[in-house]
C-alpha positions as CSV (number, residue, x, y, z in Angstrom):
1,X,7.1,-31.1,6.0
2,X,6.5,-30.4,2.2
3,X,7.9,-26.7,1.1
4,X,5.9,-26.5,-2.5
5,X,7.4,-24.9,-5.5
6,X,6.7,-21.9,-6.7
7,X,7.4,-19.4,-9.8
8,X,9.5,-15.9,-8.7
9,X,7.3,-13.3,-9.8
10,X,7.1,-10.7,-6.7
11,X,9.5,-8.0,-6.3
12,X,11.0,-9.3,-3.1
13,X,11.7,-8.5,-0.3
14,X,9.4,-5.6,0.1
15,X,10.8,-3.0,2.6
16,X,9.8,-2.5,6.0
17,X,9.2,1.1,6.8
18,X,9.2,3.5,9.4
19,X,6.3,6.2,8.7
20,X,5.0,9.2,11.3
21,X,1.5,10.3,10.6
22,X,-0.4,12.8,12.7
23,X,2.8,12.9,15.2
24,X,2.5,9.2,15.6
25,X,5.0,6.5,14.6
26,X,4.4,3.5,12.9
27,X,5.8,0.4,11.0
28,X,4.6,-0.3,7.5
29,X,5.4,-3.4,5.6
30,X,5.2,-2.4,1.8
31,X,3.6,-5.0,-0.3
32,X,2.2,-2.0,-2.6
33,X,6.1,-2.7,-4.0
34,X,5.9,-6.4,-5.5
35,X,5.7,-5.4,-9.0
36,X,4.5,-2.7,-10.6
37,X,1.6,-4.2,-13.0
38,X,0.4,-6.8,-10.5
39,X,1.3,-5.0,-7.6
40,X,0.1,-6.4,-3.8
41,X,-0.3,-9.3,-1.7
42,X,-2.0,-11.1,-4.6
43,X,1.0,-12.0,-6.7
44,X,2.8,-14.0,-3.5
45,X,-0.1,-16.4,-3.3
46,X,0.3,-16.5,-7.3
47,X,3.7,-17.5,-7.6
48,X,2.7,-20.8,-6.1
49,X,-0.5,-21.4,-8.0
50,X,0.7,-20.4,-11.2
51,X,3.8,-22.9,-10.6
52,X,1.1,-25.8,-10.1
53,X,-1.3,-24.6,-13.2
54,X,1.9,-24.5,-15.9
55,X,2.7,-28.3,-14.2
56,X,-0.7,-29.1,-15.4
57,X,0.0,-27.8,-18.8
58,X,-2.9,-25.0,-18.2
59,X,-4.1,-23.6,-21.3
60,X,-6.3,-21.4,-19.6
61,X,-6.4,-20.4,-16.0
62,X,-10.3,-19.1,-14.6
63,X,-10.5,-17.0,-11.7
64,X,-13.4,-14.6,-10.2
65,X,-13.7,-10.9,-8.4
66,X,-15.8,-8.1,-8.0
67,X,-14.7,-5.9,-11.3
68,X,-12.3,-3.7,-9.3
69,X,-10.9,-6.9,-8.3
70,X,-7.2,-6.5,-7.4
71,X,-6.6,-10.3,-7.4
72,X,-8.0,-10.9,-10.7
73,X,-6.0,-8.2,-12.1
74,X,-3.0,-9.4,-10.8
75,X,-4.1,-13.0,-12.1
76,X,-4.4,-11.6,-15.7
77,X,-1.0,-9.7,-15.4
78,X,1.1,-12.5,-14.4
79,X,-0.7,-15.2,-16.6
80,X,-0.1,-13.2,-19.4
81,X,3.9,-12.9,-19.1
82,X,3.8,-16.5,-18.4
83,X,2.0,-16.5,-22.0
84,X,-1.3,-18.5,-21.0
85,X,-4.9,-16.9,-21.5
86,X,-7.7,-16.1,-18.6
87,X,-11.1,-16.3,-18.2
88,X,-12.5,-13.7,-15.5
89,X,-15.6,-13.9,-14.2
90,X,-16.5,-10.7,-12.7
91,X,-19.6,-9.0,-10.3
92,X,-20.5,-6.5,-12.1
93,X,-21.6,-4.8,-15.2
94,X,-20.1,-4.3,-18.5
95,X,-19.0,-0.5,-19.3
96,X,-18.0,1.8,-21.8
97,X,-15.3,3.5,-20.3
98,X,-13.2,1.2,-18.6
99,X,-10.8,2.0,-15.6
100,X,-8.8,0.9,-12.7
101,X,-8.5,-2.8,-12.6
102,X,-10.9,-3.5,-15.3
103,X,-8.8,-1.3,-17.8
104,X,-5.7,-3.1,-17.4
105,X,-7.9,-6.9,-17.1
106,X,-8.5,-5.7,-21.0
107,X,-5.2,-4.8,-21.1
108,X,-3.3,-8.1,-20.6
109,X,-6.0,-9.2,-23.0
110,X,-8.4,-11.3,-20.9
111,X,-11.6,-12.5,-21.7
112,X,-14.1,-11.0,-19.3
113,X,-17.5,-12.8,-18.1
114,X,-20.1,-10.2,-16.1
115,X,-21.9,-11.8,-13.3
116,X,-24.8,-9.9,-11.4
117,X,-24.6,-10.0,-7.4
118,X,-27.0,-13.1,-7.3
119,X,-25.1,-15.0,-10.2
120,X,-21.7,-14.0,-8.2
121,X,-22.9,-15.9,-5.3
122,X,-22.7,-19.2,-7.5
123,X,-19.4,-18.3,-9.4
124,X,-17.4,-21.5,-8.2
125,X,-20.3,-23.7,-10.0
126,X,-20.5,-21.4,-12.9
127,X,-17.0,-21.9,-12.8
128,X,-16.9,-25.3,-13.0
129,X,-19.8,-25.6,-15.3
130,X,-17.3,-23.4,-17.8
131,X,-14.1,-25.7,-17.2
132,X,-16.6,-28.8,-17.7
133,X,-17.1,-27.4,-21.3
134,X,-13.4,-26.9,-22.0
135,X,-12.2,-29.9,-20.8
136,X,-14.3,-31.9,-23.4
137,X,-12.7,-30.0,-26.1
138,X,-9.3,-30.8,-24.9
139,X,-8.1,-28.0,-23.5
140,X,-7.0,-27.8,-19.8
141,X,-8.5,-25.6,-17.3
142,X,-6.7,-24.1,-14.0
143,X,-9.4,-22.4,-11.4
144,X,-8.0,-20.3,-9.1
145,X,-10.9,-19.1,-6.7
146,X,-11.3,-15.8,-5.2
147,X,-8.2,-14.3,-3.7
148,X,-6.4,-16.8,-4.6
149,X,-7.1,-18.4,-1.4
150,X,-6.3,-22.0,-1.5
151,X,-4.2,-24.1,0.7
152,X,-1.4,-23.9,-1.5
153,X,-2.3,-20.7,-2.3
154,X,-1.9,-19.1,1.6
155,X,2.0,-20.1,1.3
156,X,2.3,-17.0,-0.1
157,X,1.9,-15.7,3.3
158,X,3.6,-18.7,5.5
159,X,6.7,-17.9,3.2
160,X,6.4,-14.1,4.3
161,X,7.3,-14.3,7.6
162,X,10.3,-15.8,6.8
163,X,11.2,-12.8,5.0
164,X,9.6,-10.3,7.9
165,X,11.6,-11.9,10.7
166,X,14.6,-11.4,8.6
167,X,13.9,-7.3,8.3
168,X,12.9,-6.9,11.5
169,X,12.8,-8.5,15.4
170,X,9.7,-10.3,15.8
171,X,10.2,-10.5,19.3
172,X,9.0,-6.8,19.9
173,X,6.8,-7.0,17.6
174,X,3.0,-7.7,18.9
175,X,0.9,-8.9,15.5
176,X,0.1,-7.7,12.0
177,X,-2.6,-5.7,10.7
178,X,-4.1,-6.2,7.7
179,X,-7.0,-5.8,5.5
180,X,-9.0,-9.4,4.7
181,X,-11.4,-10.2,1.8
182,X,-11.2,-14.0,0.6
183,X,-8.9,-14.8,4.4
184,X,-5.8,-15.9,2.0
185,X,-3.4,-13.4,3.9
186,X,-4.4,-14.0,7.4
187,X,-4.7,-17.8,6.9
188,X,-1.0,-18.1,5.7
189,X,0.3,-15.4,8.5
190,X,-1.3,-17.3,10.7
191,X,0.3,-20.3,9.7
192,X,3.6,-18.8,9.1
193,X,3.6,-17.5,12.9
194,X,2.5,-20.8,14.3
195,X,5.4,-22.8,12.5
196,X,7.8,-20.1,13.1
197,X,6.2,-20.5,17.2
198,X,6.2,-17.1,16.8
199,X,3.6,-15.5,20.0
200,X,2.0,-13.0,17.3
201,X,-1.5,-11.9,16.5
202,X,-2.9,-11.5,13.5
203,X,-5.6,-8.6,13.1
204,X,-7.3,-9.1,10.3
205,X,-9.9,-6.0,9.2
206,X,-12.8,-7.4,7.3
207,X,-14.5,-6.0,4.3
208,X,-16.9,-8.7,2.8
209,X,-17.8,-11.7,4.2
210,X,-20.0,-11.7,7.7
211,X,-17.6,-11.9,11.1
212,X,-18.1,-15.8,11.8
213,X,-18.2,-16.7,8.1
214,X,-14.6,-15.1,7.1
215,X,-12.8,-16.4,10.6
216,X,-14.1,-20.1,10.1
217,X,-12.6,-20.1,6.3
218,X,-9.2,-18.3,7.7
219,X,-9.3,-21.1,10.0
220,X,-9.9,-23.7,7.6
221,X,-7.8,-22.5,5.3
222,X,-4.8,-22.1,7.5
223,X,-5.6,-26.2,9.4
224,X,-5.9,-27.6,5.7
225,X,-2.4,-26.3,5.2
226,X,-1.2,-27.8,8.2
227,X,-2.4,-31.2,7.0
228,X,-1.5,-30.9,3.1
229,X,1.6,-30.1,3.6
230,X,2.3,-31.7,7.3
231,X,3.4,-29.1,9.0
232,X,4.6,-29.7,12.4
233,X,2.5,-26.9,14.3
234,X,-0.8,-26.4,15.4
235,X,-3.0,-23.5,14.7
236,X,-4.1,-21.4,17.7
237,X,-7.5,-19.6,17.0
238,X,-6.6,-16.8,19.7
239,X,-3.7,-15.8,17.8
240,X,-6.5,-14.2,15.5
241,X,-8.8,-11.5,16.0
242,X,-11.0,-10.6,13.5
243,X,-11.8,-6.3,13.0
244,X,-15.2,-5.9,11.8
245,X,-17.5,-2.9,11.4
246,X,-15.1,-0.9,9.0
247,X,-16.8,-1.5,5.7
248,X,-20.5,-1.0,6.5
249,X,-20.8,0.7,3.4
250,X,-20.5,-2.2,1.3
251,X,-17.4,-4.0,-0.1
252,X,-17.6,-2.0,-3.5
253,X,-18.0,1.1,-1.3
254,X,-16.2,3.9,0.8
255,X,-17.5,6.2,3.0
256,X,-16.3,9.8,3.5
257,X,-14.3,9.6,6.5
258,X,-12.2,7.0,5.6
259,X,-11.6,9.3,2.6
260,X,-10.5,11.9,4.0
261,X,-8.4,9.8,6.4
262,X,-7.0,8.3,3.0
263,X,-6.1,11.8,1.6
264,X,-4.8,13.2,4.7
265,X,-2.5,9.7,4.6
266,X,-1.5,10.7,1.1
267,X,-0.9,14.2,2.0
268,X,1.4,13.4,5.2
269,X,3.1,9.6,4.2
270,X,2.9,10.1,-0.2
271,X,1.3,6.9,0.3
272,X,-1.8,6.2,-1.5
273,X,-4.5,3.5,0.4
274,X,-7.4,1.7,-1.7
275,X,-11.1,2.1,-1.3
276,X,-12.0,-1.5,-0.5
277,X,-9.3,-2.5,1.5
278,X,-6.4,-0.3,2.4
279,X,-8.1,2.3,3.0
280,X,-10.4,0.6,5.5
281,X,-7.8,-1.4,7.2
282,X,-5.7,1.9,7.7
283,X,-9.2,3.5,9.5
284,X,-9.1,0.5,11.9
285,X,-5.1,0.4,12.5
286,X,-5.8,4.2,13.2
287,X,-8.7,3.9,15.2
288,X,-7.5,1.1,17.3
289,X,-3.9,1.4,16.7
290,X,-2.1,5.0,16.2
291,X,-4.4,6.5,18.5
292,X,-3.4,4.4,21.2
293,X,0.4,4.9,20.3
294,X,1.2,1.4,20.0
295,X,2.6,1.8,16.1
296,X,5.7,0.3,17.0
297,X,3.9,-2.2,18.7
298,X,1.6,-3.8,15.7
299,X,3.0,-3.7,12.2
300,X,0.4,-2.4,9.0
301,X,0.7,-4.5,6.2
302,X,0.3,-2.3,2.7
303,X,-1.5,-5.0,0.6
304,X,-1.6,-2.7,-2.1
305,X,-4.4,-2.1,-4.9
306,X,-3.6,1.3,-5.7
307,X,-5.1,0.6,-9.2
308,X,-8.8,0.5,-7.4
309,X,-8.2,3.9,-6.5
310,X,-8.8,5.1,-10.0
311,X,-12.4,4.1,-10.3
312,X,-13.2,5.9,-8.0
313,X,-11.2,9.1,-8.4
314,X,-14.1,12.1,-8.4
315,X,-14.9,10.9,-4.7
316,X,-10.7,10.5,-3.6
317,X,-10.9,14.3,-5.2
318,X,-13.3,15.8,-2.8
319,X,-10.8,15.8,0.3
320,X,-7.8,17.4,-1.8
321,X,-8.7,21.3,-1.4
């Protein structure tokens, strides 16, 4: 088995929490606390790709998101203390007044390249068509796609549940919930369960890609591990389920109920959800989870993005009265 290196950037461990809303009790798993600038599940998967890019004597890493993007902003954060520049090429529009995420992208002094939705849907060629032009000039490139979901990348997430099974007994414990945009998270927990033969299930809420689409590349992602890095496990595809129909709205999107679930959540736990993933993960954990009474049962993983709140603040307002 190969273990690959990595740089310690994250906070860790993050704690494991006990929290009662609406009478019900729950288990939260805090990755909101990895750090405070680049905050979330983002920065595990990081630690490792950033290793490999200052290997490579990166003199500029490139990496893509929607412009809320919490990965890229946690990409431009941690790129920046380790003192090399990024390129970001974002879906979306260029503004005036910048906030959330894209204020603190300006912040840690990235350059910032606006794609429309159609251009987005090429970004790995534009992406490469960019490095292509660097490298001829001499300077090295590192791409780190979306999410930061690469097979080396998802070890963010196999090396979690190393640290969850020392917080807590896995053996009571019947999956993970979690929100899933690029399948990074689920691919490594999926991975990390199936080398620790752990019987868990991951439920993995989706907010961007179609059902089938996002469950063949968490699949992919987390067999390409398995041969990379020759892991001795197999990957069982009924150890995943994947949640869909909680962000029909639109990945850029929330609707009002899940923000008023999201203040009430504030109100009761003083824990703040995002609008493109928390927030809808927590609907479905609530939905199909706390209702049922089985939070002791099935653990919520906070992958933070707090920041993305802040774009959006008028609409998070409306449920505060």
């Amino acid at each position: 088995m190969i273990i690959p290196k990595k740089i310690n950037l994250a906070h860790l461990p993050t704690p494991v929490e006990t929290i009662k809303f609406e009478g019900k009790e729950f288990l939260i798993k805090r990755d909101d606390y990895t750090g405070s600038d680049f905050l979330g599940n983002k920065i595990r998967k990081l630690e490792y790709l950033l290793y490999e890019s200052k290997k490579l004597k990166a003199d500029i890493i490139f990496t893509c998101g929607g412009d809320q993007s919490n990965h890229v902003r946690a990409t431009a954060s941690a790129a920046a203390r380790l003192g090399i520049k990024t390129r970001l090429f974002l879906w979306g529009k260029e503004q005036k007044d910048k906030d959330g995420n894209l204020f603190l992208d300006k912040m840690y002094g990235s350059e910032i390249i606006f794609l429309s939705e159609k251009e987005f849907e090429r970004v790995d060629d534009i992406m490469f068509e960019e490095r292509t032009k660097l490298l001829r000039k001499g300077k090295e490139v590192y791409v780190i796609p979306a999410g930061g979901s690469t097979t080396l990348g998802i070890w963010g997430y196999i090396s979690f549940v190393d640290e969850l099974k020392k917080q807590i007994d896995l053996k009571k414990i019947e999956g993970i919930f979690t929100a899933c945009g690029s399948g990074g998270t689920a691919a490594g927990l999926l991975t990390g369960f199936a080398l620790n033969e752990l019987n868990l299930k991951i439920f993995a809420v989706n907010v961007l890609l179609p059902k089938d689409e996002i469950k063949r590349k968490i699949l992919q992602l987390a067999e390409g591990a398995v041969l990379d890095f020759k892991l001795p496990c197999k990957i069982h595809e009924n150890k995943l389920e994947i949640i869909d129909g909680y962000s029909k709205e639109g990945y850029k999107n929330v609707s009002d109920d899940k923000l008023e679930l999201i203040s009430d959540f504030a109100n009761s736990a003083g824990i703040l959800l995002d609008p493109a993933y928390t927030g809808k993960a927590f609907a479905a954990y609530n939905d199909l989870v706390l209702k049922k009474a089985k939070g002791k049962k099935i653990i919520f993983l906070h992958t933070g993005g707090i920041f993305g709140a802040f774009s959006k603040t008028k609409s998070y307002l409306k449920f505060t009265d």
